[in-house]
N, C-alpha and C positions, 0 to 999 in steps of 0.2 A: 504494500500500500504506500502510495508517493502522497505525503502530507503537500499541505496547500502549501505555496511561498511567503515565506516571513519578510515583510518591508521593514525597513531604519525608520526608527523616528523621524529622520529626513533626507529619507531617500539614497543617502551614501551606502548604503551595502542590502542588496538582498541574499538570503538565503534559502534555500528549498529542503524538505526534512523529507529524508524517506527511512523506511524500518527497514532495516538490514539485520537482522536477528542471525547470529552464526558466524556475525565478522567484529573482531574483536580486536583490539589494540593492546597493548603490553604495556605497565607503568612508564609514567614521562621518565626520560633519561633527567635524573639532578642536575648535571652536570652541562649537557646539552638544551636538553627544554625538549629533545625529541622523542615523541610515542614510536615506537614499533609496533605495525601491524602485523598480525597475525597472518600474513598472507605476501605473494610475492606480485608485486605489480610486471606486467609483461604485455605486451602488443601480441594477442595468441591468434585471433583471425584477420590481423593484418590489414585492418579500416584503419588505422593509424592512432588509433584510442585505448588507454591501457585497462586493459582485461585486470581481475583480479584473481591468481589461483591461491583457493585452501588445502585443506587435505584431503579431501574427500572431493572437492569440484571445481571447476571455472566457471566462473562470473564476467558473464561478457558487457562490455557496457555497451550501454546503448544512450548518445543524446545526453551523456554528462553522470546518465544512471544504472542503476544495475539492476533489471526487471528477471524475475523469476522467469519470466519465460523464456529468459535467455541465458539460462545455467547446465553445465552440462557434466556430467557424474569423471573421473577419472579414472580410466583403465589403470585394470589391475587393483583397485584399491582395497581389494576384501588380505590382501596377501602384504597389506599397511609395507610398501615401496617406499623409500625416499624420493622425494621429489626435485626439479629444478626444472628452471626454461633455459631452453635453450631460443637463436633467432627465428629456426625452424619449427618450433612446439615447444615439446617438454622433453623431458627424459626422466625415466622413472630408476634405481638402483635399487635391484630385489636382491635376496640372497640367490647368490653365485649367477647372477646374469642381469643384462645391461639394456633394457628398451628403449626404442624412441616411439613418440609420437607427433603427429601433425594435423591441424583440426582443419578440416576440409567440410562445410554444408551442415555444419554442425555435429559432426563426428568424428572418432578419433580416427586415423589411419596407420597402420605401425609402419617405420620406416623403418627398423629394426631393431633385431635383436638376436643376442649374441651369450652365448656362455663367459664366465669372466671373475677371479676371483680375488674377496676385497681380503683387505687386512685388517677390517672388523669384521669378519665374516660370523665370528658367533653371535654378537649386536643384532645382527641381519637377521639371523636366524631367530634369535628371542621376540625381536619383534614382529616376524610375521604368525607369531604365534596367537592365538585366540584371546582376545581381549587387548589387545593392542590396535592402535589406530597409526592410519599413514603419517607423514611428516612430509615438510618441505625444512629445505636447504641447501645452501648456497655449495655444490662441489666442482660445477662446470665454471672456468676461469680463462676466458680468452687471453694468456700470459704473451704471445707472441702476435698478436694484435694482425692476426691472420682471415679470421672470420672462421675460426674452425676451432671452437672451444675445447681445450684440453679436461679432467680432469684432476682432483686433489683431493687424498684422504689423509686424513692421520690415524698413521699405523705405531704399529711396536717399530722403532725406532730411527721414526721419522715419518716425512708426508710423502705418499705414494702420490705421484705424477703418471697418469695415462697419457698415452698420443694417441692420436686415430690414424691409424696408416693400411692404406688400399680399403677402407668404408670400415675396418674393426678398432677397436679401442683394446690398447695392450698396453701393460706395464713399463714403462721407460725405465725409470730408477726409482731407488727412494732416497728423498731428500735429508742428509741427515743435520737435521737443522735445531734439533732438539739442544737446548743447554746441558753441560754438563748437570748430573745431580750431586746434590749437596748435601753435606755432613750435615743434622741437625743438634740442639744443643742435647747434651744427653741428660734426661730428667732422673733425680737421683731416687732409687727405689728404697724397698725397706728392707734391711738386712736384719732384722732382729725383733721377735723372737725366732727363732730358726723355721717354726709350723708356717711362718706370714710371710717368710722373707720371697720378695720378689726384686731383682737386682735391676737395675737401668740397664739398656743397650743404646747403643750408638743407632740412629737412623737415618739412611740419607733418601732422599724425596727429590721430584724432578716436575715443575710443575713452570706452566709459562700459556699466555696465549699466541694465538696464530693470525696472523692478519696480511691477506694478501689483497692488494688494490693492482689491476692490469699486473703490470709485469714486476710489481715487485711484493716481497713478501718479508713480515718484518715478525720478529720475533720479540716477543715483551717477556720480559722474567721481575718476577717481584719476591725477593729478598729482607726478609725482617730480621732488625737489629735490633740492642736494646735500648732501653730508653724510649720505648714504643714508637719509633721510627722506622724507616725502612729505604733500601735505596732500589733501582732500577736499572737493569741494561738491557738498552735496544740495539736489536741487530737487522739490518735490513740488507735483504739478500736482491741479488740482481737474478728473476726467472727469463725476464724475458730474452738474454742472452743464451741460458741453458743449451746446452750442444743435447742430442740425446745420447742416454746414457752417463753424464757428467753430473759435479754436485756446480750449484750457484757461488759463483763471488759475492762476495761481499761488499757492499757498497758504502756502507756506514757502521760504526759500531761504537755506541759511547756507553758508560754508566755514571748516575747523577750521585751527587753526593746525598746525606741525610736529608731525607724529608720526612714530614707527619706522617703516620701512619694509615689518615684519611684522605693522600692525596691517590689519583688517580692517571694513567695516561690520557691527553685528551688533543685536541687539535683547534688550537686558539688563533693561527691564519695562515695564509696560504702558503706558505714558504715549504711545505713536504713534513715538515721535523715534527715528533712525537712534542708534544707539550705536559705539562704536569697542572692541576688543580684537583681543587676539591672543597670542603666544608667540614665545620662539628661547631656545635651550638654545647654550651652547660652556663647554667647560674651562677651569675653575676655574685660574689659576696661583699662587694663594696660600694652595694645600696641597699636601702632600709628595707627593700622590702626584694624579694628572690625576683629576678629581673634575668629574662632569657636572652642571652648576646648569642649570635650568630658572629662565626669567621669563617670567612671567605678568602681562602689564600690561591694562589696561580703563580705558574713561572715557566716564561718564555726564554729562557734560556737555560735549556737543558737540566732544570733542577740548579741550576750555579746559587741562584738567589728567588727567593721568594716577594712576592708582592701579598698585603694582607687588609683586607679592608674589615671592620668591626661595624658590625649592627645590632640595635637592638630590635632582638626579631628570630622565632621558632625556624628550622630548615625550610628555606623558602624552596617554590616547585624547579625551577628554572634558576639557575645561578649563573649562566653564561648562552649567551645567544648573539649572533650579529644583529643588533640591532637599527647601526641606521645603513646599512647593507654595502659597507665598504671594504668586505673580505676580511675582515678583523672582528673574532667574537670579541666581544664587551661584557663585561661582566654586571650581574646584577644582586641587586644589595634592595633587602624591603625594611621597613622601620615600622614598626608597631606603638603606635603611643598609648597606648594602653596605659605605661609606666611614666608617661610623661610627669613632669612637677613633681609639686611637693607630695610628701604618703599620704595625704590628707586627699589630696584628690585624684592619685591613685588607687586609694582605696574605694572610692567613693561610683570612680567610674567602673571598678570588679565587681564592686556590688550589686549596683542600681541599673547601670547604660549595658541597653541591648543590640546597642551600635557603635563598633568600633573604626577608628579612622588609623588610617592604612598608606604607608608613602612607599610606591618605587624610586626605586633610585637606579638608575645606569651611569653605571662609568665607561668612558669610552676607551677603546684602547689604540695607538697612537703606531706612527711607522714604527717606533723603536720599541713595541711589541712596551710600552710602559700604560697602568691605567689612570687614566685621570684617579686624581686626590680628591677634587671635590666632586659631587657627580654633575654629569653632564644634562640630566634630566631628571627630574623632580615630578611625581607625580599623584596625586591624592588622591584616595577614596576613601571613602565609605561604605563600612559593610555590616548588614544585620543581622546579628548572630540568633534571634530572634528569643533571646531569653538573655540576661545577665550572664558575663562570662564566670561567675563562679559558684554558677546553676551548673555548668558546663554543657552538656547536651553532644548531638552529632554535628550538630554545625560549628561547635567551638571548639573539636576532635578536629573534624576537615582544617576549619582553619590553623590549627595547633602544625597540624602535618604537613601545611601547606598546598594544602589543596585548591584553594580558590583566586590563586593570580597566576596567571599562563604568560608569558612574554615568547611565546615563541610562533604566532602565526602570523602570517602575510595574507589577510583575507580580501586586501581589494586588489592586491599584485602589482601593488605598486612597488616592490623592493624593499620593503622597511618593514620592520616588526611592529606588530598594533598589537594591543593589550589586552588580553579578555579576562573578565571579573564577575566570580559568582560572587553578585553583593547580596543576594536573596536564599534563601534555601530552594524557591521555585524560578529562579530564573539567571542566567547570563548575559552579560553588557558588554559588547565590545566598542573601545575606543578607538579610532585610526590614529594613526604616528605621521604627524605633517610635519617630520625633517626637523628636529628638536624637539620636540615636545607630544603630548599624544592630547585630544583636542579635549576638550572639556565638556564636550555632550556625547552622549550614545551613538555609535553608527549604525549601532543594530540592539536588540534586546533577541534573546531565545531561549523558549520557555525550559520547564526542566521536572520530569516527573519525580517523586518523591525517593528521597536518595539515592539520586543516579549520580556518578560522578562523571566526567568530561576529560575527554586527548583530542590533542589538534598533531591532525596528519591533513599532507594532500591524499586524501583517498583517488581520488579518478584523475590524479595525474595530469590537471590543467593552468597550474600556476598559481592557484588561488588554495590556500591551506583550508580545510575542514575542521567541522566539529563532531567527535563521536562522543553520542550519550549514549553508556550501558546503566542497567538499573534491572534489580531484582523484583517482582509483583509478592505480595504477601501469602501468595499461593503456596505453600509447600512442596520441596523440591521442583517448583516451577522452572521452566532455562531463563538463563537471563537474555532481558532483549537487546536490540542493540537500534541506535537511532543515528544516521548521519544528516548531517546538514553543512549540503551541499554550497558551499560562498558561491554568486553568481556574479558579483562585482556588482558597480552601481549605475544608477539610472541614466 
């Protein structure tokens, strides 16, 4: 069912709500602002409009939307396959053999398929077992930027590389790209009474992510020291040179010195290099009354040095976004006055006010990868938590967890981040962002059924970022629904 079209207050933004029940998004990235969708966006009938595959089927768009009558079930899926697209279809990874597909008149056609054996073959095997469901995932990687996607597993020791050669896919090498493992510290056991004694051993462990973009493939390993710090070495390998049969060079290889233990790898602008940020909030004890500070640290140069900006304010949703769309994320910082003034009318407003005022703030960040000190943008609301916040309730949880300020969608496509804010428990306000500032009325209002929460993706892949409502009905073991609303831009 495609809900009617919601107009702006004044006409700057419409959006269109259609129920899409079964497509679901993944918590906003902290760090990014970005939702992951549960599903792999791809162009599979070739109108030029991106399809949307799950586990079980494609969703074709149609006209911006995604009509039932245009879904189509995925072979092989009772035998729960891995999924991926390829430019041609899909291609499905079953235990011990390798399919494609190609969607022709609205059905599949196999373009082949081949015996083939993985290096998690038992994985394969467990999950084509009963009571298991299919999966997608990324294993097809165009490394040599040929138009004839390779694949990539990780195996026992290292990532298996397939090539396709004379129409079959076969093992080339494996990559041994894995980091040494490492000694842990050895925790000391109990030697006495003799009936109890269990002794310490030494342990060493090997753990690290994987991340291949086109032809390169970078290796993260995370290292904890003490003093609850930790450090990082990135290794980025050169695939798209790979000979067959060869291992990759190496292209870069650093480790950062001590950071917090809450920092993160991240990519704060375009220069290629891993970046470092992150977050941790705790109570304040050098004011009268327990006061939650948020910090927000980052560093654009290799871990060398940190930047740290202090707010008063719970984990906010979004701590780094490009905001005024100059290829440099900005970092963002929320303040909560709740604690403002003296205790007297800090107290007064915990008590009594079921309306709390709420400031963003962005800082911007600069060539030299520095962020503005003071912020670059200032921003007020107002939000009603609709009872006293030391009533507490689900709306003053949301807000606690930071649920209710998104800085990470582009809903008229203009290039800049606009702001969107559940100031209500039944509804959503988006402000547009006019190139410093974000405007001081509504572009849009969208309603909100009774504890649903909200991720901003571009679902249909047109430029203009979305709004997905999921929400539970009070029905018993009910599914949960799912509601998009589609940005159309404005009048």
């Amino acid at each position: 069912m495609i809900a009617a079209a919601l107009v702006s207050l004044f006409g700057a933004l419409r959006f269109s709500g259609e129920d899409l029940t079964g497509l679901t998004a993944g918590s906003t990235d902290p760090l990014t602002g970005r939702a992951a969708l549960h599903a792999i966006q791809a162009d599979l009938d070739g109108d030029g409009a991106m399809d949307l595959m799950l586990p079980a089927e494609v969703w074709l768009q149609r006209a911006g939307t995604y009509p039932r009558t245009h879904r189509v079930a995925l072979p092989r899926a009772g035998e729960c396959p891995n999924y991926d697209t390829q430019p041609e279809g899909i291609m499905a990874r079953l235990p011990g053999s390798l399919e494609a597909y190609a969607l022709e008149g609205g059905a599949w056609r196999n373009v082949l398929a081949q015996p083939i054996e993985w290096p998690d073959a038992a994985e394969r095997a467990a999950a084509a077992e009963p009571g298991h469901a299919p999966s997608i995932e990324r294993f097809l990687h165009d490394i040599d930027s040929d138009s004839i996607p390779e694949i990539l597993v990780p195996g026992p020791g290292g990532v298996y590389l397939y090539r396709k050669n004379g129409g079959l896919y076969a093992l080339d090498s494996v990559l041994r790209v894995y980091p040494a493992a490492q000694t842990l510290p050895v925790t000391l056991g109990v030697l006495w009474p003799p009936g109890a004694r269990r002794p310490g051993f030494p342990v060493r462990q090997m753990n690290c992510r994987i991340l291949v973009e086109g032809g390169q493939l970078t290796v993260l390993q995370r290292q904890e020291i003490p003093a609850d710090q930790i450090l990082y070495t990135i290794t980025r390998h050169n695939l798209a040179a790979v000979l067959p049969g060869e291992q990759p060079g190496i292209l870069d290889q650093f480790t950062t010195g001590p950071m917090p233990e809450f920092v993160a790898p991240v990519r704060l602008n375009e220069d290629g290099s891993v970046d470092f940020a992150g977050g941790d909030w705790n109570y304040s004890d050098a004011t009268p009354l327990p006061t939650p500070i948020f910090r927000t640290v980052a560093s654009t140069n290799r871990g060398e040095s940190m930047q740290s900006i202090r707010t008063q304010s719970f984990r906010p949703r979004c701590s780094f976004f490009d905001v005024n769309g100059d290829g440099r994320v900005d970092a963002i910082a929320e303040h909560m006055k709740l604690f403002d003034g003296g205790v007297r009318e800090a107290v007064n407003r915990f008590a009594t006010q079921r309306t709390i005022d709420h400031e963003i703030r962005v800082h911007y960040q600069d060539e030299a990868g520095i962020f503005s000190r003071m912020p670059s943008i200032r921003h007020l609301v107002r939000i009603d938590l609709g009872r006293p916040a030391i009533r507490g309730g689900s709306q003053f949880e949301q807000y606690r967890s930071g649920g209710m300020i998104d800085v990470s969608g582009d809903f008229d496509g203009g290039g800049l981040a606009d702001l969107l804010v559940q100031d209500r428990s039944d509804r959503l306000t988006v402000f547009l962002n006019r190139g410093g500032a974000f405007s001081g009325e509504p572009g849009a209002e969208i309603p909100l059924p009774p504890g649903a929460r909200h991720t901003v993706a571009d679902v249909n892949g047109d430029g203009y970022s979305d709004i997905v409502i999921a929400w539970k009905s009070e029905v018993p073991e009910s599914e949960e629904s799912t509601r998009v609303y589609f940005a159309r831009g404005g009048r």
